[in-house]
N, C-alpha and C positions, 0 to 999 in steps of 0.2 A: 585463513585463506579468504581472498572476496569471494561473493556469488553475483551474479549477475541475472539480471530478471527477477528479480525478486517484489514481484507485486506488493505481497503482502506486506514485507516490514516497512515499503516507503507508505505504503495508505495509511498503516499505523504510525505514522510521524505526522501527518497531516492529518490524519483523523483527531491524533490527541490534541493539535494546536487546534481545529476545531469544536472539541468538546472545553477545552479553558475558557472559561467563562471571563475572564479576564485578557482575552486575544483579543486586540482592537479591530475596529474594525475593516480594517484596510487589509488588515494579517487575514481576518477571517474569508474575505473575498478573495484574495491570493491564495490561501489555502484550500479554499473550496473550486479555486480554478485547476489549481494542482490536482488536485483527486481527481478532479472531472477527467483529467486527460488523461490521469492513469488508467480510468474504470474504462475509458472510452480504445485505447491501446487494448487492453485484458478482452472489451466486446471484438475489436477488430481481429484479434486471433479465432475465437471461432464463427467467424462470417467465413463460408467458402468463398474458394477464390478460384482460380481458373488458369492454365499455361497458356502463355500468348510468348507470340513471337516478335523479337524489335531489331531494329538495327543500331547497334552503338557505329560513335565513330571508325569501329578499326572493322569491327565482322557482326552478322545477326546472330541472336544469342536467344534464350528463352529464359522471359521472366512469370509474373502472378500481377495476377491484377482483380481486384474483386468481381465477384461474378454474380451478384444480384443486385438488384434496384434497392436504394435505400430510401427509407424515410423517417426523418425525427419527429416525434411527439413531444413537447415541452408540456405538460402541463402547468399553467398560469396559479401562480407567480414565479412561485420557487423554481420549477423546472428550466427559464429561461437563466439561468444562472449556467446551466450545465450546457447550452446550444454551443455557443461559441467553441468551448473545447471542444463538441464532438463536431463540430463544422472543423476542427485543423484535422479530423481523418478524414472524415465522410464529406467531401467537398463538396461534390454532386449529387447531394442528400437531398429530396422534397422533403419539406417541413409543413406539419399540420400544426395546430395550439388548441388548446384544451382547455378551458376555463373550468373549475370544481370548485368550489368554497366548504370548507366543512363548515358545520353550525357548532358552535365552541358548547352548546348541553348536550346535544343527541349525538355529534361525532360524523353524523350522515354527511355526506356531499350531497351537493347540488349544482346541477350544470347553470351556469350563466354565460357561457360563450365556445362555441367550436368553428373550428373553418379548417378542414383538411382535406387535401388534395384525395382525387379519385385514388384507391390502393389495389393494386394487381396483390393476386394470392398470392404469387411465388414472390414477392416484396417482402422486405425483413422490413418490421417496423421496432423501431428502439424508441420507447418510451421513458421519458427523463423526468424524474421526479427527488428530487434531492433523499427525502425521508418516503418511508410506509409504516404509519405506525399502527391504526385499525385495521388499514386495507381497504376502507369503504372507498375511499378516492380513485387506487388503483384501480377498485373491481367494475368500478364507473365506467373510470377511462376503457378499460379492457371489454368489457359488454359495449361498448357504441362503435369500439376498433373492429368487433367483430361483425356488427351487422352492417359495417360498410363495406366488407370483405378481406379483411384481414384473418388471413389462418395462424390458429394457436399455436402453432412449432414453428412457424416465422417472425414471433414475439418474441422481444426481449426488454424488459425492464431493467432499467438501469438505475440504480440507487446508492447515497451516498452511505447511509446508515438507516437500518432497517430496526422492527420488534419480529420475535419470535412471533407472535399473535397475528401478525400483519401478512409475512409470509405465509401463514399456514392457511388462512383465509384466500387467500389467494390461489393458491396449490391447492385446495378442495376444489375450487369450481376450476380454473384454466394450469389443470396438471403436468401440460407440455411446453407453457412456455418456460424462460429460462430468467434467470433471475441474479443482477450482477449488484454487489454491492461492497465497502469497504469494511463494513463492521456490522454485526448482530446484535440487539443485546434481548434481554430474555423479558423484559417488563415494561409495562404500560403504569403511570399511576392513576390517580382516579378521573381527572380532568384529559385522559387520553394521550399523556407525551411520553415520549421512549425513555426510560431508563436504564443507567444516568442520561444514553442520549447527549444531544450537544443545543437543549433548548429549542426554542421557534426559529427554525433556519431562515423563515423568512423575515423578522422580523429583526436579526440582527444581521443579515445579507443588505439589506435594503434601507434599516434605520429606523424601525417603525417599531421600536421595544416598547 
C-alpha cells in the first residue's frame, strides 16, 4: 500500500545521494535543495498558524494562514544553500546572515560577519545551517540570537545532517529550542567531521574540495 507524507524515507533518498561520495556535483546541489524543502515543509507543520476568513469565487470560506513573524538565519557559507528553499514557504521571511568560520585545530568558531534585522520575541527565528557537528558554530549563532532578543522556544534549527555530540551540546545550554534535521549519525573523527557524514558540505556544494 503507498503512504503518503512520508518525510522520512524521501530524506533518506537524498540524504544517501548526498553522503555518495561519487554524486557530482550538480546531483549534490539538486539534492541538497531537495532536502532543504522537505526539512523546510516538516518546520512549516509546527509553526502555528491561525483561522482566517476569505472569499473564494463562489462563497467565504475559512482557511490558515501562518500566525507569527518569521525570520531566516543562514549562517555563512553553507547555510545560504538552504535560504532559497525555505524562501518557497516562508515568502515574507526577514533574513538576517551570520558569518562563523571554524578554525580547522581548535574546532572554535569565530564571528567575521552579522547583519540581522531587529527580532520581536514572539518571532520564530529558523536558523539554517546544512551540518552541526561540534556544536560550537551553532552555540555561537544561538548566544548572539539571544542577546538580540530572540526567545529560546521560538528557535528552531534547521539541519541537514547532524553528530550526536553536536546536538547534545546544544540541548545543555538552549533546552527549548527545537531542532530539525534529515539524519543523525553518532561520531565525530579526530579532525571534527560527522561520521560517515557526507564530507565538507561546503566544500563540495560550492567546489572548493
Amino acid at each position: 500500500m503507498f503512504q503518503t507524507n512520508d518525510f522520512k524515507k524521501i530524506k533518506n533518498i537524498y540524504l544517501t545521494n548526498l553522503r555518495n561520495k561519487n554524486t557530482s556535483r550538480s546531483d549534490f546541489r539538486q539534492n541538497a535543495d531537495l532536502i532543504s524543502r522537505i526539512i523546510a515543509q516538516e518546520t512549516l507543520t509546527i509553526i502555528e498558524t491561525e483561522t482566517i476568513t476569505i472569499q473564494t469565487p463562489i462563497e467565504t470560506t475559512i482557511g490558515l494562514q501562518i500566525k507569527p513573524k518569521i525570520m531566516l538565519i543562514p549562517i555563512l557559507r553553507s547555510g545560504m544553500s538552504m535560504l532559497e528553499p525555505f524562501l518557497y514557504y516562508f515568502k515574507n521571511a526577514s533574513i538576517g546572515v551570520i558569518g562563523l568560520k571554524r578554525d580547522e585545530k581548535t574546532a572554535i568558531a569565530h564571528l567575521y560577519y552579522q547583519n540581522i534585522p531587529k527580532i520581536n520575541k514572539s518571532e520564530i527565528v529558523i536558523i539554517l545551517d546544512p551540518m552541526i557537528a561540534t556544536g560550537g558554530t551553532g552555540l555561537a549563532t544561538l548566544k548572539i540570537l539571544m542577546q538580540l532578543g530572540a526567545t529560546e522556544e521560538n528557535i528552531i534549527f534547521a539541519s541537514i545532517i547532524n553528530s550526536t555530540e553536536g546536538i547534545n551540546a546544544i540541548k545543555a545550554e538552549f533546552p527549548k529550542i527545537t531542532i530539525l534535521q534529515a539524519g543523525i549519525d553518532n561520531k565525530l573523527n579526530n579532525n571534527k567531521f560527522i561520521v560517515p557524514g557526507l564530507g565538507d558540505f561546503g566544500d563540495r556544494y560550492y567546489g572548493t574540495e
